[in-house]
N, C-alpha and C positions, 0 to 999 in steps of 0.2 A: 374349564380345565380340559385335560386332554382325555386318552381314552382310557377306559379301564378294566384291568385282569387282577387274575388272582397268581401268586408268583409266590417261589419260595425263596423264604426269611431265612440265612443263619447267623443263630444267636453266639452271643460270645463264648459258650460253653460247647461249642458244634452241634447243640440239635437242631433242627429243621422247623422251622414251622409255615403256615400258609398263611399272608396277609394280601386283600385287596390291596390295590395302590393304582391310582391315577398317574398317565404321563404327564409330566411338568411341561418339559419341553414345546413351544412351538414349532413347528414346521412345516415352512413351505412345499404347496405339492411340487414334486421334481425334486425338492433340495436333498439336504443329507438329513437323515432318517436315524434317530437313538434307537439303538435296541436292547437297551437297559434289560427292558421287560423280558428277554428271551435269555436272561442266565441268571446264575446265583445270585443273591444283595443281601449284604450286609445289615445286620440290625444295631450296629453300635454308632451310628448316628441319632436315632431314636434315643438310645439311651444319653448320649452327648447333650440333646436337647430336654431332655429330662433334666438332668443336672445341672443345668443353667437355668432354666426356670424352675426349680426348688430352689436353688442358691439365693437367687433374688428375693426370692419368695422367704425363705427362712429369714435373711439379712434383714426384712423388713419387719417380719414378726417378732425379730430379738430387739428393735429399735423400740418397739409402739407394748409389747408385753404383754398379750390380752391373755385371759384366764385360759382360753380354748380359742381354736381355730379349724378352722376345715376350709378346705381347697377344693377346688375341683377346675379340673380345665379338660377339652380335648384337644387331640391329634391325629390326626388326616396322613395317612402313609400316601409318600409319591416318590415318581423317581423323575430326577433332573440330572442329566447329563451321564447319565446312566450308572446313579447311586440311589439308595434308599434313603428320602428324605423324611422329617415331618414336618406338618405342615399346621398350623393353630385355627382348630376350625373344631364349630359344635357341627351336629346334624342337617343344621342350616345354612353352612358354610360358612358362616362368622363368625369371627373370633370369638373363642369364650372362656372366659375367667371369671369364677363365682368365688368371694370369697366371704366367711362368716366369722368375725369376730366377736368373742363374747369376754366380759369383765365381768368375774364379782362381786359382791358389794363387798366394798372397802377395802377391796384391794387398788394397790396404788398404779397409776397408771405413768409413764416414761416421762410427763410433764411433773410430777409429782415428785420423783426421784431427790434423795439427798444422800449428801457423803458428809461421813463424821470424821474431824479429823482431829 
């Protein structure tokens, strides 16, 4: 990845806050240069990408019904093309999604299901 600074964040409420973010963008030396990094960015990408991966996420756990669940994933701030991206990365920089399902006993699981009619 590219270089990395600390840059301010505003959220969709106007406060300010400070997030690391890596530049996305490649660039050749000589070429044309993002300067994303040297003004305001937006945090309602971040949240866009939250909302699409709950959704999935939810839609899949309303299918299968397990008694509990827990989620976990990270997100990597960057900026490409001189907005505030995220980006799906643990600590390690690979993708990560942990997910824990639990049923229990004797409750009925989505193969299980009947309808009375």
């Amino acid at each position: 990845m590219g270089d990395e600074k600390t840059v301010d964040v505003e959220l969709p409420n106007g406060k300010l806050m400070m997030a690391r973010v890596q530049q996305l963008d490649v660039t050749l030396p000589g070429g044309p240069q993002d300067v994303g990094l040297d003004r305001m960015l937006s945090f309602d990408a971040v949240g866009e990408a939250l909302q699409g991966v709950g959704s999935v996420i939810v839609d899949s756990l309303e299918r299968i019904k397990p008694s509990k669940a827990t989620v976990e994933f990270g997100l990597e701030l960057g900026v490409k093309g001189g907005s505030l991206v995220s980006v799906f990365v643990d600590s390690g920089s690979k993708a990560s999604l942990k997910v824990t399902l639990e049923w229990e006993s004797g409750a009925r699981n989505a193969g299980d299901q009947t309808t009375s009619g």
